[in-house]
Backbone as CSV, one residue per row, in Angstrom:
resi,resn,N_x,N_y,N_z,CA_x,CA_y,CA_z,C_x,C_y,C_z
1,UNK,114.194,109.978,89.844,114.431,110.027,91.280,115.634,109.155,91.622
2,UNK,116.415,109.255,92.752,117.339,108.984,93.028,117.478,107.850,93.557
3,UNK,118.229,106.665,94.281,117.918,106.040,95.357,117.693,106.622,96.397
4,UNK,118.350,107.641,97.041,118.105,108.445,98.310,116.959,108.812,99.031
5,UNK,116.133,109.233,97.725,115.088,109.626,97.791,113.978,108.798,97.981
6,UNK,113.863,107.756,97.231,112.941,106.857,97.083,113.311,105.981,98.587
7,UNK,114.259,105.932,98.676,114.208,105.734,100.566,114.075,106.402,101.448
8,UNK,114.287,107.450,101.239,114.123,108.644,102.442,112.563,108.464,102.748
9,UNK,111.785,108.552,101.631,110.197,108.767,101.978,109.929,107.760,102.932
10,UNK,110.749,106.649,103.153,109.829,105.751,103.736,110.598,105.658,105.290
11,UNK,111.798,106.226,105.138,112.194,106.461,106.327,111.801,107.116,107.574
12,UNK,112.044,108.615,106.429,110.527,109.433,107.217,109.177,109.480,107.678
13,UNK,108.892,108.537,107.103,107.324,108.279,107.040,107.491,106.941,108.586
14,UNK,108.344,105.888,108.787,108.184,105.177,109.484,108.861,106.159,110.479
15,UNK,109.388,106.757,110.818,110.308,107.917,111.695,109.147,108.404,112.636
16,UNK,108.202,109.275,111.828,106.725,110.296,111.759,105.833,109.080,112.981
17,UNK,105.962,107.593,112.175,104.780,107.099,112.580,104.894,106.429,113.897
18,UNK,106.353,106.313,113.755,106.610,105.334,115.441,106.520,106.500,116.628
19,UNK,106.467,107.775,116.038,106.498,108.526,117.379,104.814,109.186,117.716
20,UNK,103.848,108.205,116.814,102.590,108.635,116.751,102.011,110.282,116.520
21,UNK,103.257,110.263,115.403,103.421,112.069,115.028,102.353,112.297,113.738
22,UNK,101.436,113.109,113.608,100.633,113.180,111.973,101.483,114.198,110.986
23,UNK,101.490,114.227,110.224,102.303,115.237,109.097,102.238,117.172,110.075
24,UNK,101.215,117.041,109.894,100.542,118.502,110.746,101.738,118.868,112.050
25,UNK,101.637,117.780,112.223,102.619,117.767,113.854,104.133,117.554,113.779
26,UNK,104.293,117.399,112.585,105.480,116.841,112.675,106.463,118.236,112.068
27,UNK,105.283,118.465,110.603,105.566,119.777,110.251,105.695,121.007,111.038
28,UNK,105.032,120.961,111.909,104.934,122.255,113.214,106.213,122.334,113.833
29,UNK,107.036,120.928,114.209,107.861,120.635,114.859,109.255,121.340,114.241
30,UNK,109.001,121.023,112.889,110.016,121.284,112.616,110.263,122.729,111.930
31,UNK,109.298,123.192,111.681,109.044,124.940,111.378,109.072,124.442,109.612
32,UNK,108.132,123.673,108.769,108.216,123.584,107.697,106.463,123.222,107.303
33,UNK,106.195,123.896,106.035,104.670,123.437,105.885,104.185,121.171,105.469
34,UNK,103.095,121.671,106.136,102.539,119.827,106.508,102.635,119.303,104.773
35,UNK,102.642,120.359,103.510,102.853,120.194,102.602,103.974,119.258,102.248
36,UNK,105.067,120.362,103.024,106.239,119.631,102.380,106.408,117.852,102.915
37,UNK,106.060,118.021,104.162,106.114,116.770,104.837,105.612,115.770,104.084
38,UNK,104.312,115.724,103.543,103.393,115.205,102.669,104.420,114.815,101.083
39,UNK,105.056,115.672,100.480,105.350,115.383,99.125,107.168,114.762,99.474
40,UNK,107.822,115.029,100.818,108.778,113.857,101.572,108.070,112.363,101.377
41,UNK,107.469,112.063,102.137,107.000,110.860,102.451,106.367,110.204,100.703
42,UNK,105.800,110.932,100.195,105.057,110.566,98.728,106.645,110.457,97.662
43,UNK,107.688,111.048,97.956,108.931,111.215,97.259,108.964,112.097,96.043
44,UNK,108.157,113.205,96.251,107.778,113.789,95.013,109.418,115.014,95.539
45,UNK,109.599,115.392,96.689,110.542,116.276,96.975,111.604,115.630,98.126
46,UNK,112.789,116.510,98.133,113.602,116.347,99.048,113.972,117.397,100.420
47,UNK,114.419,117.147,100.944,114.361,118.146,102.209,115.629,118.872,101.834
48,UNK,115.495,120.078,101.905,116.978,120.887,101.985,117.741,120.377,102.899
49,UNK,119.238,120.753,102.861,119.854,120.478,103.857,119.562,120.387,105.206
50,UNK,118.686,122.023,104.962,119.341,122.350,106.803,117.617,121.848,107.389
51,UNK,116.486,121.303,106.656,115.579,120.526,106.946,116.360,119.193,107.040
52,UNK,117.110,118.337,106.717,117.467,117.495,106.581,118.065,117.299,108.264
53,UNK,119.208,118.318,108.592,119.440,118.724,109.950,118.777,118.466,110.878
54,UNK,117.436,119.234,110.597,116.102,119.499,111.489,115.733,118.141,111.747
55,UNK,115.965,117.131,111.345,114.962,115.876,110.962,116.025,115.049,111.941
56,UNK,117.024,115.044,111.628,118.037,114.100,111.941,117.945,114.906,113.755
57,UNK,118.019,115.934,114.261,118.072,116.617,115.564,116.774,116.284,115.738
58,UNK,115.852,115.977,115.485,114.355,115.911,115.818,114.310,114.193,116.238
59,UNK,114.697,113.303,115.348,114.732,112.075,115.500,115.577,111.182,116.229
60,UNK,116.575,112.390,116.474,117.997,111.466,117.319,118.825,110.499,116.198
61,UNK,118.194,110.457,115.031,119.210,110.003,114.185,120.150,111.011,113.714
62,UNK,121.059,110.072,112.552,122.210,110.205,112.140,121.376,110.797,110.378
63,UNK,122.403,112.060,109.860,121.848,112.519,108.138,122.263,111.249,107.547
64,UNK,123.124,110.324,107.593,123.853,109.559,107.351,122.835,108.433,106.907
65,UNK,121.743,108.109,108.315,120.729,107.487,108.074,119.672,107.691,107.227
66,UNK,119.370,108.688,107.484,118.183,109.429,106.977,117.939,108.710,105.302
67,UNK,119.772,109.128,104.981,120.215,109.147,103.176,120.767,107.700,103.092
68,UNK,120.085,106.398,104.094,120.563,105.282,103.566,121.892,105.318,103.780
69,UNK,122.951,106.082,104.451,124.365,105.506,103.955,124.900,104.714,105.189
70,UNK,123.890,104.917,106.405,124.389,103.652,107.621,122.976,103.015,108.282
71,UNK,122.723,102.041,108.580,121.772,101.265,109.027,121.769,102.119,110.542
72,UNK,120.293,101.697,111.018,120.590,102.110,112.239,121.341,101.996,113.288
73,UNK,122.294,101.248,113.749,123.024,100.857,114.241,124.699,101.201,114.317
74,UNK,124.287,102.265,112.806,125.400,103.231,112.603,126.616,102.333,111.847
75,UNK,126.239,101.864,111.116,127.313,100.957,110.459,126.949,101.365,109.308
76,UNK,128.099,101.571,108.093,128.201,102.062,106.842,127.711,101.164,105.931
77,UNK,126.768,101.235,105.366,126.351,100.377,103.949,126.936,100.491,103.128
């Protein structure tokens, strides 16, 4: 696994939880099964791109963030 990855899960997962969203709901939201959401957060998979999209338009963040490459605040690591 990548670094990306092994951060993404937890990104997503704190993303999911501050908006008091459950996998089920979050998955609905975004037109993808609660599966995939589930093996995101566990880091077993990665989101395709254009899920990746979905996530970043869903959250008001940046893909940039999502993949670790700027803090929230939008500054480049």
């Amino acid at each position: 696994m990548g670094y990306s990855l092994i951060m993404f899960k937890d990104i997503i997962k704190d993303l999911r939880e501050s908006q008091e969203l459950s996998q089920y709901e979050l998955a609905k939201a975004l037109q993808v099964s609660q599966s995939a959401i589930a093996k995101w957060e566990l880091g077993k998979t990665e989101p395709t791109a254009s899920a990746l999209i979905s996530i970043s338009k869903f959250f008001k963040v940046s893909t940039d963030y999502l993949l670790e490459l700027e803090d929230e605040f939008g500054n480049k690591i």
